[in-house]
C-alpha positions in Angstrom: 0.0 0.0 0.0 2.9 2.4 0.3 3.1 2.9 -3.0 -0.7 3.9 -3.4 -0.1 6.5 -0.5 3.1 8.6 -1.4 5.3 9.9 -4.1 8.2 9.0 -2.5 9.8 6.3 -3.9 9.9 3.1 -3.3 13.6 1.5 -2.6 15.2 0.5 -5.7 12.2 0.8 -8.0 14.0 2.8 -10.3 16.7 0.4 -10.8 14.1 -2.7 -11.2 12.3 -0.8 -14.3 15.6 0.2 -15.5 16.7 -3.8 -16.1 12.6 -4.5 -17.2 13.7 -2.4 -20.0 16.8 -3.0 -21.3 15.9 -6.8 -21.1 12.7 -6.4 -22.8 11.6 -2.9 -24.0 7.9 -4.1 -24.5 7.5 -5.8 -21.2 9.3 -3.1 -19.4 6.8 -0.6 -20.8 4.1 -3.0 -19.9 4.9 -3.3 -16.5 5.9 1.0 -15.9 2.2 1.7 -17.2 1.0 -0.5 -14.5 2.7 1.0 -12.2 2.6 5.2 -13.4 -1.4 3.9 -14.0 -2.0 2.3 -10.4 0.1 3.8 -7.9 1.8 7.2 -7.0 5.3 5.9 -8.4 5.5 8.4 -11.3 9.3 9.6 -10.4 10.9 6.4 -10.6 8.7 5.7 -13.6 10.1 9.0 -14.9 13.6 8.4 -14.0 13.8 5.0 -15.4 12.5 5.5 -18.8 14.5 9.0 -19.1 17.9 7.3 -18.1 17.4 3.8 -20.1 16.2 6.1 -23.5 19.5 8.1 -22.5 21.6 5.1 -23.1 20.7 4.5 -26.6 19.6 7.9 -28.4 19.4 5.9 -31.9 16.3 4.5 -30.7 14.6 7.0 -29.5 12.4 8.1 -32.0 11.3 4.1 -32.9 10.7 3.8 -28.7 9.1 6.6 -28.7 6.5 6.0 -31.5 6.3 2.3 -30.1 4.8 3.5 -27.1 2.0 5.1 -29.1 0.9 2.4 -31.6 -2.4 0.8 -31.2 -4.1 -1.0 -29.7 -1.9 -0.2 -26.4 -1.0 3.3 -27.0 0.3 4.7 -24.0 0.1 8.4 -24.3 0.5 9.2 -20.4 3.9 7.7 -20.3 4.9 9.9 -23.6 3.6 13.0 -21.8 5.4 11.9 -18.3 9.2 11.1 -21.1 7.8 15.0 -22.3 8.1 16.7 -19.1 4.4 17.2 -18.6 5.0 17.0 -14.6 7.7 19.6 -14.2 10.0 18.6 -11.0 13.5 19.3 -10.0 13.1 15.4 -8.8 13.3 13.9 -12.5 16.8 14.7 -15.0 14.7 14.7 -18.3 16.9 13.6 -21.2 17.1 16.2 -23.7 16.3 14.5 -27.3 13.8 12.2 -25.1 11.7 14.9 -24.2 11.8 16.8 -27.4 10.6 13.4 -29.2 8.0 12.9 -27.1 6.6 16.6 -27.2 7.2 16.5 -30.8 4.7 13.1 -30.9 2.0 14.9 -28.3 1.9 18.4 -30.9 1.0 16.2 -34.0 -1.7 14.5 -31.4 -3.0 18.0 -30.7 -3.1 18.7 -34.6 -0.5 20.9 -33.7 2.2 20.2 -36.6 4.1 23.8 -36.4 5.4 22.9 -33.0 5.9 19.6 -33.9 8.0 20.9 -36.4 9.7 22.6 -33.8 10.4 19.7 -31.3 11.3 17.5 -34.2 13.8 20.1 -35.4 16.9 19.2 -33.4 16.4 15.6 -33.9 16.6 15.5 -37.7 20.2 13.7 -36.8 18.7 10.8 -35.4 17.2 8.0 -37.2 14.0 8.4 -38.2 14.1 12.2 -36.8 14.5 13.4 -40.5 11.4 11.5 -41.5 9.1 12.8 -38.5 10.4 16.7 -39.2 9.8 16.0 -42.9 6.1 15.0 -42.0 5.3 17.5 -39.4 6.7 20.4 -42.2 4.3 18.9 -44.8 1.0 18.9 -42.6 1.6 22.0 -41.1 1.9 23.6 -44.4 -1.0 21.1 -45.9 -3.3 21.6 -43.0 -4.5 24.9 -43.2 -4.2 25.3 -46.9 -8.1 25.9 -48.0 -8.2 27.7 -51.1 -8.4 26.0 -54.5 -5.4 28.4 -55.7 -3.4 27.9 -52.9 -3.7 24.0 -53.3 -2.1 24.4 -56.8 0.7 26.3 -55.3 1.8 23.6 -52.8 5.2 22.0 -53.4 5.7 18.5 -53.7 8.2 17.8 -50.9 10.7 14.7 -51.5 10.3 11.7 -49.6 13.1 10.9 -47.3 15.3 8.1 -47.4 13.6 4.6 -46.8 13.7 2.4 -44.5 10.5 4.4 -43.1 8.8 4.2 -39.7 5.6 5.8 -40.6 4.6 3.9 -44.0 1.1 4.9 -44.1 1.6 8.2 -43.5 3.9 8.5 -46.0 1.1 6.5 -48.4 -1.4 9.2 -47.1 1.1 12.1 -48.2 1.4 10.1 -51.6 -1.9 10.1 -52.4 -2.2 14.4 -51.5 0.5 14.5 -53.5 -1.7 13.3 -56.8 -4.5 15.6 -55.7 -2.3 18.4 -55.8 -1.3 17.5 -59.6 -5.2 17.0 -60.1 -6.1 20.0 -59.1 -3.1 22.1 -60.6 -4.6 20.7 -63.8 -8.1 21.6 -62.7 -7.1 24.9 -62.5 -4.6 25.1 -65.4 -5.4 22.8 -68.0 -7.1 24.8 -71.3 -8.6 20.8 -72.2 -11.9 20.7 -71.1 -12.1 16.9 -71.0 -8.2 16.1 -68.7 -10.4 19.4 -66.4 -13.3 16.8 -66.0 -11.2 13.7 -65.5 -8.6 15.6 -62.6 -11.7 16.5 -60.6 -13.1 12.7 -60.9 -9.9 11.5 -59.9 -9.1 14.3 -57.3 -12.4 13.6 -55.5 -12.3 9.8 -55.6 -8.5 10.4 -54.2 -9.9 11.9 -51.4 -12.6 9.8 -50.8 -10.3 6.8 -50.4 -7.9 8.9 -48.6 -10.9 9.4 -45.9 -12.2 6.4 -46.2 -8.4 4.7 -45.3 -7.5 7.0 -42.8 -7.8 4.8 -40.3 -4.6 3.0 -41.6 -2.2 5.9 -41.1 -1.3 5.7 -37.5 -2.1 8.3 -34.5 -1.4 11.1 -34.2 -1.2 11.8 -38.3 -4.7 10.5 -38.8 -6.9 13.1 -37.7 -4.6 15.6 -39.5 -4.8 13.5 -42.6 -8.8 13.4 -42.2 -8.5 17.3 -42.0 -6.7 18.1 -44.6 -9.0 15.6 -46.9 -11.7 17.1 -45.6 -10.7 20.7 -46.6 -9.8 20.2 -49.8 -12.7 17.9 -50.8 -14.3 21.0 -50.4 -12.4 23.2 -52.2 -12.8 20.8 -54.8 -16.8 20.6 -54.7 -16.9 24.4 -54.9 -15.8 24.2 -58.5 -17.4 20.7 -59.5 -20.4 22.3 -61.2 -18.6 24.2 -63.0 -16.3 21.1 -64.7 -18.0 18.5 -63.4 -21.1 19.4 -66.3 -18.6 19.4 -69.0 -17.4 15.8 -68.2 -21.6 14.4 -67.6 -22.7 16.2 -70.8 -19.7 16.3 -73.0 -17.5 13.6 -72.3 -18.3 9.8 -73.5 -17.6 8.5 -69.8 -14.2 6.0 -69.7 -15.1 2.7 -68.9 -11.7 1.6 -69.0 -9.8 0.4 -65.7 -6.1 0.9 -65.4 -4.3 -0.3 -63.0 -6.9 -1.5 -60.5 -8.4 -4.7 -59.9 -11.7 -4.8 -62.1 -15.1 -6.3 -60.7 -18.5 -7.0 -61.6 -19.9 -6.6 -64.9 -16.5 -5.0 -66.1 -14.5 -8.4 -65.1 -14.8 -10.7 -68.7 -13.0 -13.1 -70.1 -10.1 -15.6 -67.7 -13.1 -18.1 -68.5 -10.9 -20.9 -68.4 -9.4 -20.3 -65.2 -12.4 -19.7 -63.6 -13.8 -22.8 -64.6 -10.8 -24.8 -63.4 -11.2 -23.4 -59.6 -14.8 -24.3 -60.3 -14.0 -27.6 -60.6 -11.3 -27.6 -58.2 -13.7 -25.9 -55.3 -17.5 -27.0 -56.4 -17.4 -30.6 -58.0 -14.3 -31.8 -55.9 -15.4 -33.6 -52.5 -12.4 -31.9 -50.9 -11.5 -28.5 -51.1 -8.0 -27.7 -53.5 -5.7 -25.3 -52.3 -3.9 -23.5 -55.3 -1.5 -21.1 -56.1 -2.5 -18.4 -58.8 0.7 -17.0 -60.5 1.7 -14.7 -63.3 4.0 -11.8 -64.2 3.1 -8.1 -63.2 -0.7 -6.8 -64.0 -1.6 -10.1 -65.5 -5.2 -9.9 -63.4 -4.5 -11.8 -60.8 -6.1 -10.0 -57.9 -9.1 -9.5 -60.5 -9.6 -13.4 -60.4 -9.3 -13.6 -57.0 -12.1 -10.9 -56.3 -14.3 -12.2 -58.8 -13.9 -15.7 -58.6 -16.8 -15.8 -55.5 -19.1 -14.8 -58.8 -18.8 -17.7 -60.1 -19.1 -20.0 -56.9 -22.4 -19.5 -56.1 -23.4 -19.7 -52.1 -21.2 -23.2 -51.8 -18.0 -21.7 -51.5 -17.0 -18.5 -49.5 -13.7 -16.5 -50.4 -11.7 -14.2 -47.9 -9.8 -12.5 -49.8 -6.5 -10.8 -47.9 -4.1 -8.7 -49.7 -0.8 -9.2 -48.0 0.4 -5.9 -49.4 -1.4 -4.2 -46.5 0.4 -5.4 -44.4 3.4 -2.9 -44.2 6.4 -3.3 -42.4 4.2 -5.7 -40.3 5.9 -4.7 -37.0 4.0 -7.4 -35.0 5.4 -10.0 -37.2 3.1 -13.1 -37.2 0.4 -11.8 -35.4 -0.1 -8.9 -37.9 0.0 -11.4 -41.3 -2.7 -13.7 -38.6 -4.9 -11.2 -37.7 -5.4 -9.9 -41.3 -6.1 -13.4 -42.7 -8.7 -13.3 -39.7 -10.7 -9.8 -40.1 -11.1 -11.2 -43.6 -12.4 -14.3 -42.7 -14.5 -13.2 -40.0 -15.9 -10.4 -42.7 -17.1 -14.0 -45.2 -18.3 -16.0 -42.4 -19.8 -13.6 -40.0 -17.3 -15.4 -36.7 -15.9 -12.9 -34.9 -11.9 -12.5 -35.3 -9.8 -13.5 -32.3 -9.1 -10.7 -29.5 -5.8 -9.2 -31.1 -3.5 -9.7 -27.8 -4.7 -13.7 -28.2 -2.7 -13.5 -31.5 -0.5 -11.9 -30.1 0.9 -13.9 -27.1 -0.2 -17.0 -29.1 -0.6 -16.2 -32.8 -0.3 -19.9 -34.1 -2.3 -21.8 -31.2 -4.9 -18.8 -31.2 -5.6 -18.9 -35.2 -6.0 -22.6 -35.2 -8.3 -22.4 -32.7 -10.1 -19.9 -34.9 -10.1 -22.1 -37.8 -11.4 -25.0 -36.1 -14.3 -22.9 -35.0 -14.8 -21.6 -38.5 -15.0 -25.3 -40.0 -17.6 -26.6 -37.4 -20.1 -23.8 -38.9 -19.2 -24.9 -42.3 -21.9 -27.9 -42.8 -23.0 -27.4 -46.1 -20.8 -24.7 -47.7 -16.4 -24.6 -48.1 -14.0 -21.4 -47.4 -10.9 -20.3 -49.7 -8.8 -18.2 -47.9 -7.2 -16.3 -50.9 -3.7 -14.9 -50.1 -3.1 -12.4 -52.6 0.7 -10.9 -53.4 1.6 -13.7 -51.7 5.9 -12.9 -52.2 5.2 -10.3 -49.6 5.3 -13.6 -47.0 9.1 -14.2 -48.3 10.0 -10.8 -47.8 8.8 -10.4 -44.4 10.7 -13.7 -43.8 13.8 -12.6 -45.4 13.6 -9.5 -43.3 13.6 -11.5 -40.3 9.8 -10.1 -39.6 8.4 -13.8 -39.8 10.1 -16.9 -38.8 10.8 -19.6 -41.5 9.0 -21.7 -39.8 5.6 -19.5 -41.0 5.1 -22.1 -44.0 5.2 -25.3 -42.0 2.5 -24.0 -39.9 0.6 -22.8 -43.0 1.3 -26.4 -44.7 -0.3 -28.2 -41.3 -3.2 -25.5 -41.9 -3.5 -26.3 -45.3 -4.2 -30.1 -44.7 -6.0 -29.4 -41.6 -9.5 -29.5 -43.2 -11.2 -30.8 -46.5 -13.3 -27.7 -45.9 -10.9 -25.0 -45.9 -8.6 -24.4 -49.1 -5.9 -21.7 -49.7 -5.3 -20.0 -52.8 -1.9 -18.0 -53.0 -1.8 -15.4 -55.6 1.9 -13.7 -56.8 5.3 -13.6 -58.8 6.5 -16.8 -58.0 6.3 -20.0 -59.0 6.5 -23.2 -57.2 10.2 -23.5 -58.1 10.7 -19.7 -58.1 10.6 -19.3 -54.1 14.0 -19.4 -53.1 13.9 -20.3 -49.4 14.5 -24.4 -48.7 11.0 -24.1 -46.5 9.0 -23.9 -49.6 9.5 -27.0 -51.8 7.6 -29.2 -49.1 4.8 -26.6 -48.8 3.9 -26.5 -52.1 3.7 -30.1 -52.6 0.0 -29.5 -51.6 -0.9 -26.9 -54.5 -1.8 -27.1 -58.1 -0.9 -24.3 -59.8 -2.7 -21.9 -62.4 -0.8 -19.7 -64.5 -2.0 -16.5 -65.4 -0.8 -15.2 -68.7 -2.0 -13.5 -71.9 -5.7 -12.7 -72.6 -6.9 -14.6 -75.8 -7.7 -12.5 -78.9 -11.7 -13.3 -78.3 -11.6 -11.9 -74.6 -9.7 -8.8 -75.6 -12.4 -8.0 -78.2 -15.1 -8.7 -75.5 -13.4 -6.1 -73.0 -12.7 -3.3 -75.6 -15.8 -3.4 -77.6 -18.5 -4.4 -74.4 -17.3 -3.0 -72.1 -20.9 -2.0 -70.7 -24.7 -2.2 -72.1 -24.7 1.9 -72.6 -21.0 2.1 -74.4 -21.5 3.9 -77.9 -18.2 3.9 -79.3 -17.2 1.3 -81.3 -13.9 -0.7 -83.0 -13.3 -1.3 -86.4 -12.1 -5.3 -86.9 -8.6 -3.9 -88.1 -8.3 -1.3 -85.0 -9.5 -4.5 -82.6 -6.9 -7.0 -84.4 -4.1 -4.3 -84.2 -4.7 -3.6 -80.2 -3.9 -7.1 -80.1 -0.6 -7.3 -82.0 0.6 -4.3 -79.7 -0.6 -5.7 -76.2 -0.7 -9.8 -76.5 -3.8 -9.5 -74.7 -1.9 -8.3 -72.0 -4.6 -6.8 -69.5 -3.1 -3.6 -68.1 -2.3 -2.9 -71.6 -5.8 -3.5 -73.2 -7.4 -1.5 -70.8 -4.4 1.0 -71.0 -5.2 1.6 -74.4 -9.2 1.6 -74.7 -8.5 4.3 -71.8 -6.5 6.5 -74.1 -9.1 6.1 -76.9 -11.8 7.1 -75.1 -9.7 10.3 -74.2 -8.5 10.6 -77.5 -12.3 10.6 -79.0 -13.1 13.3 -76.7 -10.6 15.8 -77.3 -11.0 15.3 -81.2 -14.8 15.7 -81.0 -15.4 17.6 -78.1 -12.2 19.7 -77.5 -11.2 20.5 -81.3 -14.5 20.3 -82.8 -13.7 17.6 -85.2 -16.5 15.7 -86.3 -16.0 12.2 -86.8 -17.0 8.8 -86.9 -17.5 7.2 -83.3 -15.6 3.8 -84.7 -12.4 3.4 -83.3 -9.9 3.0 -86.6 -6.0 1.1 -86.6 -5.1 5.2 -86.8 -6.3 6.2 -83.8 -5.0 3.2 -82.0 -1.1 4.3 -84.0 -2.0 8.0 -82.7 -2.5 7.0 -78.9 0.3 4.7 -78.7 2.6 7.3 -80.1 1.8 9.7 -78.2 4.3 10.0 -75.4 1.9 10.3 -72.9 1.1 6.4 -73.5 4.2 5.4 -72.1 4.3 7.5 -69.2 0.7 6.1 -67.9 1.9 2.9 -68.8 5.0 3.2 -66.3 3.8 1.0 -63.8 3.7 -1.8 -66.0 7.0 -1.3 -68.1 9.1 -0.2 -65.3 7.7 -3.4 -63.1 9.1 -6.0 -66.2 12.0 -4.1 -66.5 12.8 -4.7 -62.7 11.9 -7.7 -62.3 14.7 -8.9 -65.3 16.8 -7.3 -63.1 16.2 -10.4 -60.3 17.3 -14.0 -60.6 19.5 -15.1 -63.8 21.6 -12.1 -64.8 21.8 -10.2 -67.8 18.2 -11.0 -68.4 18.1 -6.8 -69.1 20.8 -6.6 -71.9 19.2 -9.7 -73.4 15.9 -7.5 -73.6 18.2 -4.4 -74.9 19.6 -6.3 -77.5 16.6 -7.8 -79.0 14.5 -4.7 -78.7 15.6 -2.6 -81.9 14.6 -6.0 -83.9 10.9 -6.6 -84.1 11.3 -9.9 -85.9 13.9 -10.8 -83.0 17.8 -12.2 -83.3 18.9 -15.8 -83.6 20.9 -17.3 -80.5 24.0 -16.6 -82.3 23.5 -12.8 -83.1 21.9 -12.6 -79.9 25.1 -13.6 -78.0 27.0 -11.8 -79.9 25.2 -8.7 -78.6 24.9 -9.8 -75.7 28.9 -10.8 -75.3 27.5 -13.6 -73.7 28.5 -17.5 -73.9 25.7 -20.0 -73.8 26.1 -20.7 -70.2 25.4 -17.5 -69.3 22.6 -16.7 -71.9 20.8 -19.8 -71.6 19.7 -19.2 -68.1 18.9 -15.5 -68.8 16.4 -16.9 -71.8 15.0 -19.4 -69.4 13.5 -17.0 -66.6 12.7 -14.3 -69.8 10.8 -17.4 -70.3 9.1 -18.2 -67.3 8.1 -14.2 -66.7 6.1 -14.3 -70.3 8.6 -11.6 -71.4 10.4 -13.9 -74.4 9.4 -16.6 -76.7 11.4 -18.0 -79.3 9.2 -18.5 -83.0 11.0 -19.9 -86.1 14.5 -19.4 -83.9 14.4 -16.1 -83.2 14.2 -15.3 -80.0 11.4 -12.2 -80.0 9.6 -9.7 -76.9 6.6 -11.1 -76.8 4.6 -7.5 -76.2 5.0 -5.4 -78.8 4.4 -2.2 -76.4 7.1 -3.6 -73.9 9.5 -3.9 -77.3 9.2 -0.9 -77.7 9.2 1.0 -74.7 12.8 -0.7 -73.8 14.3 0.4 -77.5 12.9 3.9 -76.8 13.1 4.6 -73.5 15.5 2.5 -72.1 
């Protein structure tokens, strides 16, 4: 009871929370909250986290932040390390204090003197970062006026790695709306006017609608800020928004997302494989799904449920979220399990279950989910699934994360996984996968045939009035290969490139799509640049595995008809040992095929985007 009845300290208290946390920083907070939160012991509280963060300044920041991360966020202690009680009693450490006052400001939407606090501790690790973020939302915060959203500057990132990754996404995505609305207010073309402001206001509505993925205290700034300038935006959408409603032929082209629903055609062969696989099989399959970059994927995965009727219910996880997954396990765990609680309607598992006993705790789980699945089977669909090898690499995730996976795999003829990504079964490189994908069958994802890219360019919906000539539709796919990203890449640019002719320059014209226009959008440099994501995503990923997979692409780019072996190493310098393997994973990545001996780029766009820009 003495330490419920006085501040004076209790005999050696100081020293015991001192060794809590240097042997285990999370426990030792655990255990200093308890006692700040229970008794009157707030000195020796304050003295031992002042002198323990004193010892190792290059963690301060990352401690610091630590102690504010959901779902235990432990503001008092960060305001007792600030210097919130003001005594003679406590030596507050310097940098400590200016962290933590620089972490309670942005809490109080207070980013100028965050800015401030943060300002001498730009030396530190991840000080740069958190001065770099408090600069941009104090200058992003109360910025209002249409004009004056134009005029921001784009501030550069700061080196990775980063502690605050959704923030930084958050910032991203501002960082588009500002280019929107520069060309809102710039732009002499009334139709790119009409498209910004769509795309400005749908930034911000996902920007809202995700805030609560950028971590406290940023969030409620974020919100703010989205808030403000959704506004500012609205003030002018009559004005533009009528042009694109009564003007525009509305784009029902998808780039770059997944596409769903009525606008999700074609892949009927794969679909009808995990039909079989899921539906007519007395035991559920697990599979993985892979392909190269923007193949469509993630567009199978969340359509597939279409197609399975109420027999088969798909969670669908995309591991990308994840982050820097800082809980390890429990983090990759409790996002399978939001996800499946979401298609079964079972409550997830309290997150500090998965957290003390993230293996035990989700087993648990999915035996409760299977006793609820009488007549109906669950896919649990991992999507970017390489994202699992990189947080193991990293160190994030033990190895030993796929042979608890495999046992769950097996666990149930009820419950199937289906693992979408890069790699192939004999792509992954750690030893831990061959035995764990010995209970997969695995679906490639390549090219579109020619029939499915004429469905998705000329239907793409019931009110579509634009049409293709046979030539324009048969030349769209010599350029792409029925690549998807590509297809819809270049209906999108059509659609904009009918718009300006008819309703930006007057022209009148036929509304039938001709092999000229598809020649003018692809030559128009702007093509390439919206088509970066893809092209620079190929192009990195020949720069993995076998080497000199990229000067075997450089050499064979100026040659449409492609190069022989022998002129081809020749180019290359390259022996046969060497090339062969290069060819070989060209190969496997659907970037090369060899036709009457010459080894060619398959996509024509790709071919050319390496001779040109590369």
């Amino acid at each position: 009871m003495f330490s419920r009845a006085t501040v004076l300290p209790n005999p050696y208290l100081t020293e015991q929370l001192k060794e809590w946390l240097r042997q285990d920083w999370k426990t030792g907070i655990h255990n200093a909250n308890q006692i700040y939160n229970y008794t009157l012991q707030f000195l020796p509280v304050s003295q031992a986290l002042n002198q323990v963060l004193a010892e190792e300044p290059e963690q301060l920041v990352y401690r610091i932040a630590h102690l504010i991360t959901p779902p235990d966020d432990k503001w008092e202690l960060v305001r007792l390390i600030s210097g919130s009680i003001d005594t003679k009693f406590i030596k507050f450490e310097p940098n400590a204090r200016a962290v933590a006052r620089g972490f309670l400001r942005l809490h109080e939407r207070s980013p100028y003197h965050a800015l401030k606090a943060f300002e001498t501790l730009r030396s530190l690790p991840y000080g740069e970062e958190m001065w770099r973020i408090s600069l941009i939302m104090f200058i992003y915060q109360d910025t209002i006026k249409l004009n004056d959203i134009a005029a921001l500057s784009v501030y550069r990132f700061p080196e990775k790695p980063w502690l605050r990754l959704n923030t930084w996404r958050a910032l991203a995505s501002l960082y588009d709306i500002i280019r929107d609305i520069q060309i809102i207010q710039n732009s002499w073309s009334r139709s790119a006017r009409a498209f910004a402001l769509s795309h400005a206001l749908g930034e911000l509505k996902n920007l809202r609608d995700r805030a609560d993925a950028v971590p406290q205290p940023e969030r409620e700034i974020v919100r703010k800020i989205a808030w403000n300038w959704s506004q500012a935006i609205l003030d002018v959408a009559s004005e533009v928004g009528n042009v694109s409603i009564t003007e525009r032929v509305r784009n029902p082209y998808v780039v770059g997302d997944p596409v769903e629903g009525n606008l999700f055609v074609g892949r009927e062969d794969i679909l009808k494989q995990l039909k079989e696989l899921w539906i007519l099989s007395q035991h559920l399959q697990s599979v993985v799904i892979y392909g190269h970059r923007r193949m469509g994927k993630t567009s199978i995965l969340l359509n597939v449920a279409n197609s399975l009727g109420s027999q088969v219910k798909v969670a669908y996880v995309n591991l990308l979220r994840l982050g820097n997954s800082p809980q390890g396990v429990a983090d990759v765990l409790m996002a399978i399990s939001d996800e499946i609680s979401d298609a079964v309607n079972i409550p997830p598992p309290a997150d500090e279950d998965l957290l003390n006993l993230p293996y035990r705790t989700f087993r648990r789980y999915l035996k409760q989910v299977e006793a609820t699945l009488s007549e109906t089977g669950l896919i649990i669909a991992l999507d970017e699934f390489e994202k699992i090898e990189k947080l193991i690499e990293k160190g994030k995730i033990d190895s030993d994360f796929m042979e608890v996976l495999r046992g769950m795999v097996q666990m149930s003829p009820k419950i199937a996984f289906a693992l979408a990504g890069l790699h192939t079964l004999d792509e992954m490189t750690g030893d831990y996968s061959h035995p764990f994908f010995a209970s997969f069958i695995n679906i490639k994802v390549s090219f579109m045939e020619s029939a499915a890219t004429r469905q998705i360019l000329a239907n793409p919906h019931e009110d579509f009035l634009l049409d293709y000539a046979p030539e324009a539709l048969s030349a769209i796919y010599a350029w792409t290969t029925g690549q998807p990203y590509l297809v819809q890449l270049v209906g999108f640019q059509l659609v904009r490139h009918y718009n300006e002719q008819v309703f930006e320059m007057g022209n009148s014209r036929d509304p039938v799509f001709t092999v000229e226009d598809v020649r003018a959008v692809i030559n128009d440099p702007e093509f390439f640049q919206r088509g970066r994501y893809y092209f620079d995503g190929v192009w990195g990923q020949a720069a993995r595995g076998a080497p000199g997979q990229q000067e075997v692409l450089r050499a064979i780019a100026p040659h449409r008809e492609g190069l022989d072996i022998n002129t081809l190493a020749e180019f290359t310098g390259m022996n046969e040992t060497n090339l062969q393997p290069a060819l070989d994973s060209l190969i496997r990545h659907d970037v090369v095929w060899e036709i009457d001996g010459k080894w060619r780029i398959i996509v024509e766009l790709f071919r050319v985007w390496v001779d040109k820009c590369i």
